[in-house]
VEXDREN-2710 file (C-alpha; in Angstrom, 1 decimal):
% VEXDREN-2710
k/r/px/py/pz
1/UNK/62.3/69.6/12.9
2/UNK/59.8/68.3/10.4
3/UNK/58.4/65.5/8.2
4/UNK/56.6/65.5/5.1
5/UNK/53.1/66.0/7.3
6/UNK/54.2/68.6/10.0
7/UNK/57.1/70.7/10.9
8/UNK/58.0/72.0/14.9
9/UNK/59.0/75.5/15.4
10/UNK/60.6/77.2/18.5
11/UNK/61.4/80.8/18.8
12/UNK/63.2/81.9/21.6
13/UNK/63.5/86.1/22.3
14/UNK/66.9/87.3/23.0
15/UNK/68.0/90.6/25.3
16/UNK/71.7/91.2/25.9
17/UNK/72.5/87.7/25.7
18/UNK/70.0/86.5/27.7
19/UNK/66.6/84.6/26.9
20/UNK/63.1/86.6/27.5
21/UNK/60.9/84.7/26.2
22/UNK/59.9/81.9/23.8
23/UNK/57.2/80.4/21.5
24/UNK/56.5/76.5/20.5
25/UNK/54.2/75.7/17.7
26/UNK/53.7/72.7/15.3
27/UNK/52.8/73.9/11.7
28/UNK/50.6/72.2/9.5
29/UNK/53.0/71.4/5.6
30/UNK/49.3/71.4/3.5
31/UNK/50.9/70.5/0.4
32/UNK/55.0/69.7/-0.1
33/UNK/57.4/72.6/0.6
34/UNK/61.2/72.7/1.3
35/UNK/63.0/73.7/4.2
36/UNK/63.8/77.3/2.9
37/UNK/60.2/77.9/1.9
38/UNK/58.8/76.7/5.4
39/UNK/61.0/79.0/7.0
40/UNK/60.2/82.0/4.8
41/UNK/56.1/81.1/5.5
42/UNK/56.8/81.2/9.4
43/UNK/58.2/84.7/9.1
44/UNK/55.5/86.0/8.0
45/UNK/52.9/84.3/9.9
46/UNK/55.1/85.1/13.2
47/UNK/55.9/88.7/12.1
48/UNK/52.6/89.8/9.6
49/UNK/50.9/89.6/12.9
50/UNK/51.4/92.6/16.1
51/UNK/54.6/90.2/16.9
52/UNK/57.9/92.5/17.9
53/UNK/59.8/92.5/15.2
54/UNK/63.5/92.3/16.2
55/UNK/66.8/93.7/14.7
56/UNK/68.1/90.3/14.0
57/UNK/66.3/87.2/13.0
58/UNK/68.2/83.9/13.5
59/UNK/66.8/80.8/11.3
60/UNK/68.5/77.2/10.5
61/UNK/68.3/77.9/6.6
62/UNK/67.7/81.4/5.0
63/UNK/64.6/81.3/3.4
64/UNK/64.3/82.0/-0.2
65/UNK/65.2/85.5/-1.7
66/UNK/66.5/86.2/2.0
67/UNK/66.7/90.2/0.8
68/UNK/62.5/90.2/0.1
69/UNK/62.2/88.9/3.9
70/UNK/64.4/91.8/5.3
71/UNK/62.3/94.2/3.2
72/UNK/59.1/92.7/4.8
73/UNK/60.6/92.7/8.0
74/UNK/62.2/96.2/8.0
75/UNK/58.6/96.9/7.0
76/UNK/57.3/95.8/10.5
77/UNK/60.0/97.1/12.4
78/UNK/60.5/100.7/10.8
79/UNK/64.7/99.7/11.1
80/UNK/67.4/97.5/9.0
81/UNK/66.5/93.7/10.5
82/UNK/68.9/91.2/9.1
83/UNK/68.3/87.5/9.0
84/UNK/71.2/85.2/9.0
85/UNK/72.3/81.8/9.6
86/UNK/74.6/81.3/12.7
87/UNK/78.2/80.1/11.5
88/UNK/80.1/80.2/15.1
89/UNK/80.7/81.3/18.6
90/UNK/77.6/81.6/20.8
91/UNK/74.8/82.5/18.6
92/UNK/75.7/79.0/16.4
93/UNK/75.5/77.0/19.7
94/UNK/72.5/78.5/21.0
95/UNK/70.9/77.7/17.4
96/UNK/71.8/74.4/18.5
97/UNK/70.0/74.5/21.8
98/UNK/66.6/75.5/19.6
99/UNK/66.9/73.2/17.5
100/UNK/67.1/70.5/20.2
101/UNK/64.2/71.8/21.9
102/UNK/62.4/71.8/18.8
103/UNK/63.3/67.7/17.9
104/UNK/61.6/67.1/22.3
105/UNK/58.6/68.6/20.9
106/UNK/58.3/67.1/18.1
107/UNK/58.7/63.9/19.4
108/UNK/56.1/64.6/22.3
109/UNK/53.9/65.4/19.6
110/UNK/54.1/62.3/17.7
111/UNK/53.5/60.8/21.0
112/UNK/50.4/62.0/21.6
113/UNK/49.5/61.4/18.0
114/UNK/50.2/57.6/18.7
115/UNK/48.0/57.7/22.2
116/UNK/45.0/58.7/20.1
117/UNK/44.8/55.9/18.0
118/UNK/42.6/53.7/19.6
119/UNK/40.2/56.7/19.5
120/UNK/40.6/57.0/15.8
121/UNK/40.0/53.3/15.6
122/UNK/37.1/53.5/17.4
123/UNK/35.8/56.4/15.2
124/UNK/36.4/54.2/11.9
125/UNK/34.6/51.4/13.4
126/UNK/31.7/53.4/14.2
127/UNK/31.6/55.2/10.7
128/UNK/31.8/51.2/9.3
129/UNK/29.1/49.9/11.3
130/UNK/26.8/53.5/10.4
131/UNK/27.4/53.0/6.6
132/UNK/27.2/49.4/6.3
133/UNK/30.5/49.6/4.7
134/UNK/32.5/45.7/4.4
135/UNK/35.9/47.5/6.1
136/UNK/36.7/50.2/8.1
137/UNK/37.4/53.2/6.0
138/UNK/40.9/53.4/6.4
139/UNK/41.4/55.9/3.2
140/UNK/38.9/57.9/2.9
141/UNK/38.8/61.0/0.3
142/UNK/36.2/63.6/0.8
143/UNK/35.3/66.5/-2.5
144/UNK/34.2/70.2/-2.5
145/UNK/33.1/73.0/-5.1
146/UNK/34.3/77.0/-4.8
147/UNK/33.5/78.9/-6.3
148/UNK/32.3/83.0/-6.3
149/UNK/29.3/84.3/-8.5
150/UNK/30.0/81.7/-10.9
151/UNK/33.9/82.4/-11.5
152/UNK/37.0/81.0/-11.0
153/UNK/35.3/77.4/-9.9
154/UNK/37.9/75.3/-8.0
155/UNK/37.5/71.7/-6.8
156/UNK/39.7/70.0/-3.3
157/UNK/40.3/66.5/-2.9
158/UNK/41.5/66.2/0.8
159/UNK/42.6/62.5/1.7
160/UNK/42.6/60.7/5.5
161/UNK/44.5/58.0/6.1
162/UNK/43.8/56.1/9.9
163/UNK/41.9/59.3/10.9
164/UNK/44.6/61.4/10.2
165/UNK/44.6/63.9/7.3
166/UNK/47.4/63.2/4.7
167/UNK/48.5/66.3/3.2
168/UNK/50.8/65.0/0.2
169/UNK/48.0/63.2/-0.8
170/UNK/46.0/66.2/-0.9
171/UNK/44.7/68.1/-4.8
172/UNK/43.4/71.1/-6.4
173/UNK/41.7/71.5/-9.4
174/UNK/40.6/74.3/-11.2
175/UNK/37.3/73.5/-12.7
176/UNK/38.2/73.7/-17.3
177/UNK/34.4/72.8/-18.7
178/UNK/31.7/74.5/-16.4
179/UNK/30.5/78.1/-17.3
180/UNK/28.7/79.6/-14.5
181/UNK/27.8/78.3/-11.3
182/UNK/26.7/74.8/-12.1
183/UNK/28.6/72.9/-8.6
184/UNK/27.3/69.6/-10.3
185/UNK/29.3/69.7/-13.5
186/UNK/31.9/71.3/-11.4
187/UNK/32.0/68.1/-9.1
188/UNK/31.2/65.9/-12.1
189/UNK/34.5/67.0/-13.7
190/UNK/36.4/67.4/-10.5
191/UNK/35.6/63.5/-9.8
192/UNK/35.9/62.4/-13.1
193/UNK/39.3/63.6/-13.6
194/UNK/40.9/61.9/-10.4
195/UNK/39.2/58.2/-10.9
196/UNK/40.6/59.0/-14.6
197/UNK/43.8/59.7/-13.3
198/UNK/43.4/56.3/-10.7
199/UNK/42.7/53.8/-13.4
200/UNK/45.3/55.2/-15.5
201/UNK/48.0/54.9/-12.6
202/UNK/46.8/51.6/-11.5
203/UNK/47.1/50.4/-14.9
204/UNK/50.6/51.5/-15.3
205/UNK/51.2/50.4/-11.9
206/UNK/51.8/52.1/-8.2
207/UNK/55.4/53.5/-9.0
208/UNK/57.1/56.7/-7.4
209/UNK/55.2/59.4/-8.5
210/UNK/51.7/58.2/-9.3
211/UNK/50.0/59.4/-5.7
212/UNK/46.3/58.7/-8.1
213/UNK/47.0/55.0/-7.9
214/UNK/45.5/54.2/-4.3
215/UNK/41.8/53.9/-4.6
216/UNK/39.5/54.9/-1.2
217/UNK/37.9/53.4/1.2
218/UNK/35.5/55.5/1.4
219/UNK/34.7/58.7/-1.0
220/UNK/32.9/61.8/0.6
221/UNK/31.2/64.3/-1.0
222/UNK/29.7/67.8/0.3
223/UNK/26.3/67.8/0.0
224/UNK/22.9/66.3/-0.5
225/UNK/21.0/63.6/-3.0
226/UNK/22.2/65.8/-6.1
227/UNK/25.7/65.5/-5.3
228/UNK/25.8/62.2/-4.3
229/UNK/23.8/60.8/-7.8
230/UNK/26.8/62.5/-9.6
231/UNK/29.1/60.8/-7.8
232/UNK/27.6/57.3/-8.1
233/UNK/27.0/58.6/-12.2
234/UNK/30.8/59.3/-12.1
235/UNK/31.7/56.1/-10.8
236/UNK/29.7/53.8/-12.8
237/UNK/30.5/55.4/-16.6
238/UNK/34.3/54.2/-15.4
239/UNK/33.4/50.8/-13.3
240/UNK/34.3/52.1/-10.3
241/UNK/30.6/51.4/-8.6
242/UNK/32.1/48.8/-6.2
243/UNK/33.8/51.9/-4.4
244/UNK/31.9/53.5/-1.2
245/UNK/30.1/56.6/-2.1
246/UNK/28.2/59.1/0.9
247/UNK/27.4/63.1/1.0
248/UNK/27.3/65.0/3.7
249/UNK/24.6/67.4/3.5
250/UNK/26.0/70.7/6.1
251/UNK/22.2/71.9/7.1
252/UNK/21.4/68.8/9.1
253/UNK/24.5/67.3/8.6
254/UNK/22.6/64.0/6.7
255/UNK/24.6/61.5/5.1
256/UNK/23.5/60.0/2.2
257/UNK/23.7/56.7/0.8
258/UNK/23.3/55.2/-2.4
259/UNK/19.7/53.2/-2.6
260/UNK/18.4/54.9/0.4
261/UNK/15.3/56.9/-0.1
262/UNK/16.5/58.8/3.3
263/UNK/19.0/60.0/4.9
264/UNK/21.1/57.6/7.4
265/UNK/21.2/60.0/10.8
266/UNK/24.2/59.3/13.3
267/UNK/24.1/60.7/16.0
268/UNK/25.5/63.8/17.1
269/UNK/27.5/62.9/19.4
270/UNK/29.3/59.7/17.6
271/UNK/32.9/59.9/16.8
272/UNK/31.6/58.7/13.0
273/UNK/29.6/61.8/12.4
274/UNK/33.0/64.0/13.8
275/UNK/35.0/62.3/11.5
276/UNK/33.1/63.2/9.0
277/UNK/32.6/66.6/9.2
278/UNK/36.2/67.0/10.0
279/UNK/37.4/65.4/6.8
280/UNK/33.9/68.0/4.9
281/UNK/35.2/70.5/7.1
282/UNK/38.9/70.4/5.7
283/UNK/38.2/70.3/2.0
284/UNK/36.1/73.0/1.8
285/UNK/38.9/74.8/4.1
286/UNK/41.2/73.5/0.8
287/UNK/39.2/74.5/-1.7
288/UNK/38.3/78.1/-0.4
289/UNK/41.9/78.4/0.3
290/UNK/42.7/77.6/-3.1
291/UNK/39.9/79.7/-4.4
292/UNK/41.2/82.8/-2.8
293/UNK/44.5/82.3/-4.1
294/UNK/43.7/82.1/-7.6
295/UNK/41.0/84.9/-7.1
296/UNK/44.8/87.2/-5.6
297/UNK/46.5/86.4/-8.8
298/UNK/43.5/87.3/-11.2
299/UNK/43.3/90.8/-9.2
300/UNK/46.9/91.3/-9.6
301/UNK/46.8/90.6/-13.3
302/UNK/44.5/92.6/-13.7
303/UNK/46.5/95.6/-12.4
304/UNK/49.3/95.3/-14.1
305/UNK/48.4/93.5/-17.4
306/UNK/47.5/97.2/-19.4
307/UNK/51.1/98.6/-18.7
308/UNK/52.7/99.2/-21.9
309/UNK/56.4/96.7/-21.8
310/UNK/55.2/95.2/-18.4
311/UNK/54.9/91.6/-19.5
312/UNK/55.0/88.4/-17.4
313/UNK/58.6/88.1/-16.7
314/UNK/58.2/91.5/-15.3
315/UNK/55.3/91.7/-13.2
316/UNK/57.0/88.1/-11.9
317/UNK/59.8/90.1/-10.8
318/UNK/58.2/93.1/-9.4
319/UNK/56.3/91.6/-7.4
320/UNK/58.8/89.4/-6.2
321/UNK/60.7/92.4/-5.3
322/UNK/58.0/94.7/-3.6
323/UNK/56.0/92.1/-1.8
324/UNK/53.1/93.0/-3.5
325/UNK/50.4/95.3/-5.5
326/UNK/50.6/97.4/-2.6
327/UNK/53.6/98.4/-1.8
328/UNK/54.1/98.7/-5.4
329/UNK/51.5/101.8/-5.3
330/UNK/54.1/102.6/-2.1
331/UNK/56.7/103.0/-4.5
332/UNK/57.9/106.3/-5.4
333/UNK/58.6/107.0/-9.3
334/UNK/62.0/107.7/-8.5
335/UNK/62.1/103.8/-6.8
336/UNK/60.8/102.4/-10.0
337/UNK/63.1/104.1/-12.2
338/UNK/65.7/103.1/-9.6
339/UNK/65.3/99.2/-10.8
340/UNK/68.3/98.8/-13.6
341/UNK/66.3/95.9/-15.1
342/UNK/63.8/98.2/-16.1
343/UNK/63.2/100.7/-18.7
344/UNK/62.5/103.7/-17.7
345/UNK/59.6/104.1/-19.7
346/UNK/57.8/101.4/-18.7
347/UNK/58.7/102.6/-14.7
348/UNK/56.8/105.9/-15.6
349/UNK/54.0/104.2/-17.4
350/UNK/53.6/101.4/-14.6
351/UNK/53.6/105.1/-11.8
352/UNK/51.2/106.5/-13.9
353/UNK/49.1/103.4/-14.2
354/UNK/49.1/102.8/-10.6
355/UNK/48.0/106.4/-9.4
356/UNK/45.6/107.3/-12.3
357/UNK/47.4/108.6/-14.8
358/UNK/47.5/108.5/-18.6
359/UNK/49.7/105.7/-20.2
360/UNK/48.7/106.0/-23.6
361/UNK/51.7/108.0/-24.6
362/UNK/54.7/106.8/-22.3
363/UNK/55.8/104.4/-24.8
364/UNK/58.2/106.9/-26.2
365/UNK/59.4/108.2/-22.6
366/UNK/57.3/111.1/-21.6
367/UNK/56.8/112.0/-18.4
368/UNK/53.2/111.8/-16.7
369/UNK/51.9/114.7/-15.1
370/UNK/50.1/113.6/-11.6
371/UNK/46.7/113.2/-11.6
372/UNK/45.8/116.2/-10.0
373/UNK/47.8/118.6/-12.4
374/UNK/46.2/116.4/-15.8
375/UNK/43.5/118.5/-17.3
END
């Protein structure tokens, strides 16, 4: 069972026909993802871990490229494990049984989301009253820089709606002008881009599709005065200065505010300083995530990009295939030159490439000695 925000998952173990054991869990959707794909990231966060792997993995909808999750779960188990999609008889109608279990939860969940709202209200109120803000910060948007030795800079944009964190509204941007590590053009061009983005939507009106054209209650950014004084700069060359600007420096956790020489401290233990940090806290979780991500792909580039014939389309589908870089190096030559889609030269060029041998002259088909026979 899911919405756009959250999804429930049960897994129930099955012996002989009879039930062992089970497993509830409500999974967070970070950014919009389709039934199939949800199912196919559960798999491997229940299996990639020391989770028994069984023969058989029943699921409401096959995940995508159902074959690449057998591999992956074969993998685990060291046997053929297939995953399938009951049709009949009592697998379908204990399917059934699951999925109702999974629709209580869910909905005892969203209880308990509904019984803390007069906390979250209370939270907002406090965060008004500390910031001198006109209205409780209903929407409030909160800003982070990652980046690593100056490369692959990435900005987040996480968004809060009533104290809860609302994923569709969530962003990523990889940082286009700033060389080196320079976080204040980074956040300069991170927020310049979305209130861009927000007067262009609100001038073509708040139609399906244009998520830019709600503007914040509050804007958060992480850090000290020199963050916030690009944010306010930001704001004012595009006339936005009548929006709430406050950064949240993490080494005393200060907050501060436009026209204040110092820093306004809540205290510690207030539900405005927790919402806070929780809404800091999750964009930097966003933007390291994001970071690390982009960091994988440069990496596997950079494997596979000096294979002679190995272009895009190709790496694409390899790794698609084998899961990844390393179980590629898994791969006998005799696997690659298995694949029918791909010529046989490049297979003995991408071998070679992969366990240190010479590519330079595989273009015409020769095969590479290994490594430890090369002179």
């Amino acid at each position: 069972m899911e919405d756009e925000l959250e999804a429930s998952v049960q897994v129930f173990k099955v012996r002989r026909g009879r039930m062992v054991g089970r497993k509830g869990m409500t999974v967070d959707k970070v950014e919009h993802v389709t039934t199939p794909a949800l199912v196919g990231r559960v798999i491997e966060q229940l299996y990639g871990a020391d989770e028994e792997v069984p023969k058989q993995v029943l699921v409401p909808q096959l995940p995508d490229d159902p074959p690449l999750y057998e591999r992956f779960l074969a993998d685990a188990r060291g046997s053929k494990v297939a995953v399938r999609v009951p049709q009949r008889g009592d697998k379908r109608l204990f399917m059934e049984t699951v999925t109702h279990n999974a629709q209580e939860a869910f909905n005892r969940h969203k209880l308990k989301r509904a019984s803390d709202h007069n906390a979250r209200a209370r939270a907002l109120t406090a965060l008004q009253g500390e910031l001198d803000l006109p209205e409780a910060p209903l929407r409030i948007e909160c800003y982070d820089i990652s980046n690593l030795q100056g490369t692959e800079i990435v900005g987040s944009m996480v968004v809060m709606e009533d104290g809860l964190a609302k994923r569709s509204d969530y962003r990523r941007f990889k940082v286009r002008t700033t060389d080196g590590q320079d976080d204040f053009a980074a956040m300069e061009e991170v927020l310049t881009r979305r209130f861009q983005n927000y007067l262009r939507d609100r001038d073509e009106g708040a139609r399906r599709g244009k998520r830019f054209a709600y503007p914040p209650n509050l804007i958060v950014v992480d850090g000290g005065k020199g963050q916030l004084g690009v944010a306010v700069r930001v704001l004012e060359d595009l006339g936005l200065e009548d929006l709430a600007v406050v950064s949240l420096a993490k080494r005393f956790e200060e907050v501060y505010v436009p026209g204040r020489g110092e820093p306004v401290r809540i205290p510690r233990d207030s539900e405005a300083l927790y919402l806070l940090q929780a809404v800091r806290d999750e964009a930097h979780r966003f933007a390291i995530e994001y970071h690390r991500k982009l960091r994988g792909r440069t990496m596997t580039r950079s494997v596979l990009d000096d294979v002679p014939g190995l272009g895009e389309k190709r790496r694409t589908r390899l790794l698609k295939e084998f899961g990844s870089v390393k179980r590629l190096r898994e791969a006998t030559e005799d696997d690659l030159l298995g694949l029918g889609w791909l010529p046989d030269s490049v297979g003995r060029a991408l071998y070679a490439h992969l366990h240190g041998g010479d590519v330079s002259s595989l273009a015409a088909g020769d095969t590479p000695r290994p490594p430890s026979e090369q002179e």
